[in-house]
N, C-alpha and C positions, 0 to 999 in steps of 0.2 A: 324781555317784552319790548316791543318795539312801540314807539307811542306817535302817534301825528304830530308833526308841526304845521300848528296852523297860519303861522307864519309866515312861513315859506309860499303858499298858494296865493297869496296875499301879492307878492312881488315875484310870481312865475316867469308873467308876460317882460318885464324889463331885463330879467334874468336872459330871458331866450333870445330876446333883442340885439341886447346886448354884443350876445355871441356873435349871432349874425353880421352884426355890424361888421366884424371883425373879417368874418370870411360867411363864404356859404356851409354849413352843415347837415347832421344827422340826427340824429331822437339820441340814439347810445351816445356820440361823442357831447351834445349836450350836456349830457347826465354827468359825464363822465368829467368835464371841463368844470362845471359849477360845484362836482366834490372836490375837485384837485384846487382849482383856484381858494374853493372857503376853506380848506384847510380839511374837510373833513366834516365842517360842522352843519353847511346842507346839502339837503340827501332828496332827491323829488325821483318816483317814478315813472316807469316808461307813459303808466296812464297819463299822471299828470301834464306832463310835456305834450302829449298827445291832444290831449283834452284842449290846452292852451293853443299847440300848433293850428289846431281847426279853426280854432277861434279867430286868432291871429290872420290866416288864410283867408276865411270867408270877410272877413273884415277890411282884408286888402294890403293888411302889412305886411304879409309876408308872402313867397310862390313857394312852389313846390314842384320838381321835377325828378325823376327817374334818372340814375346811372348804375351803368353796369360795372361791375364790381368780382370782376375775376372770369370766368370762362360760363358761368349761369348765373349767377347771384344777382340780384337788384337791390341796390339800395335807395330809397330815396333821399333825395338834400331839400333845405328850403332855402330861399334865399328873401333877406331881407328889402322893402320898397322901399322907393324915396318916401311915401304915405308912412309907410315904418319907421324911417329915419326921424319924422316930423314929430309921430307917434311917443317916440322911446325919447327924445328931448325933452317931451311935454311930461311922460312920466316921470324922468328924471329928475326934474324940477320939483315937481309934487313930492317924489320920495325925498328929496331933500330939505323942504321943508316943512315935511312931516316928521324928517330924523332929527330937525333943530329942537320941532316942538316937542317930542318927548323927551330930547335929552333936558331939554330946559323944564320942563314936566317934573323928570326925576332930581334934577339938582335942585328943586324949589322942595320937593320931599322929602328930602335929605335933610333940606335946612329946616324944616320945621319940625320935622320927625325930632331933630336932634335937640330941641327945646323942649320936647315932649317927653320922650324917653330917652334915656342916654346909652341904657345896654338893656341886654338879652336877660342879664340878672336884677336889674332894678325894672323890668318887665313880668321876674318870674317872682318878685317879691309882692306884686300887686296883682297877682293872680287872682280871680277871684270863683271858688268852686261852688256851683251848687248841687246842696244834695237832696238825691231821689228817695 
């Protein structure tokens, strides 16, 4: 069963940015760049990508052009603006210090958890059941 990461749609647009920065691309090699580079562990479809590309486009961070791609084929590329450029720094920023504050989040949980409950079994010793 395959399940959503909501995650993931969360930080699509800095994903695609990103790419871009690097060169101009396409919707597949997108996809395809951001499973290879996470190891595997994010996975966004054509929709998605797509959904953000427009967004991105109509916005003004990014263009969009047509090349031909063998003897009939077309593919399209986007390629990222300097508005893009300014864009994906500014997100940058933001994702960074929104990944300080939950990690600093979770280490503050950690630490108080761990005065609270110490294990999984002094957990299941305080269980407490009610019956119907």
């Amino acid at each position: 069963m395959t399940t959503k990461n909501y995650f993931t749609t969360g930080f699509t647009e800095v994903l695609i940015l990103s790419i871009l920065k690097r060169g101009d691309s396409y919707v597949y090699d997108i996809i395809k760049t951001i499973e290879d580079y996470s190891g595997g562990r994010l996975t966004l479809s054509p929709n998605t990508v797509y959904t953000s590309a427009y967004k991105l486009e109509r916005e003004g961070m990014m263009t969009e052009y047509s090349k031909l791609v063998g003897k009939k084929r077309t593919r399209i590329y986007y390629k990222i603006t300097v508005q893009g450029i300014v864009y994906l720094d500014e997100l940058m920023a933001q994702y960074n210090l929104a990944f300080e504050g939950i990690t600093q989040f979770f280490e503050k949980m950690k630490e108080s958890s761990s005065s609270t409950v110490n294990s999984k079994s002094e957990l299941e010793k305080t269980d407490v059941r009610i019956n119907s």
